[in-house]
N, C-alpha and C positions, 0 to 999 in steps of 0.2 A: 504494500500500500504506500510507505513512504516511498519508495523508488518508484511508485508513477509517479507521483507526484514531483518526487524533485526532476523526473525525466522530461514533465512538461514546462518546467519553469527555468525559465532563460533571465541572467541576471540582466538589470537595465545598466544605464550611462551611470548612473547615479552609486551602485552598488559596484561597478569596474573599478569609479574613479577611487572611490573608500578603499576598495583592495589594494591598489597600484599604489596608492599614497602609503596604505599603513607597508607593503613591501619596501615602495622607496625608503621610506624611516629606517629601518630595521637594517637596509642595505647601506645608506649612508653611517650608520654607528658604526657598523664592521670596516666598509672603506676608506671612511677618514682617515680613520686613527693610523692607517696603514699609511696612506698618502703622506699622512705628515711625518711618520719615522723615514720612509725613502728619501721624503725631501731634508729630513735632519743630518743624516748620516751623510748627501752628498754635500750639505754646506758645510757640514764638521770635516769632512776630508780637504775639500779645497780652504778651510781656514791654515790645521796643519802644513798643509802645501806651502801656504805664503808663511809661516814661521818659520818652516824649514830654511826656505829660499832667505828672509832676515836674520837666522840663525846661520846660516851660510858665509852672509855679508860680517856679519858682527865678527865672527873668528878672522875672517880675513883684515878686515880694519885694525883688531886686535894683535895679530902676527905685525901687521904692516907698522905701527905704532910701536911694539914691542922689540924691536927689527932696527929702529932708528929713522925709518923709515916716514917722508908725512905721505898721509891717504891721500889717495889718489880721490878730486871731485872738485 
């Protein structure tokens, strides 16, 4: 008896849009949080990057100084 019934009933606009929305909810909590560790991790690598690269410069300034040497700039 319920499966005719739910066999003849086709949900409306109205009842799509409530599902699609409460799915989108549900999909955006899981997605986000992921999107923003990917995005965190690649700006934490290229911050390292440019410390390296003034960590680089610093020793060399530091040799060059220590050396007798005036920096080159």
């Amino acid at each position: 008896m319920v499966s005719q019934a739910l066999a003849y009933w086709t949900p409306g606009l109205l009842e799509l849009m409530v599902v699609f929305a409460m799915s989108g909810f549900w999909l955006a909590l899981i997605v986000l949080p992921i999107i923003y560790v990917v995005h965190s991790i690649k700006a934490r690598r290229k911050i390292l990057t440019e410390i390296e690269k003034l960590t680089g410069e610093v020793r060399s300034l530091r040799q060059q100084v220590e050396g007798g040497q005036k920096p080159a700039g």
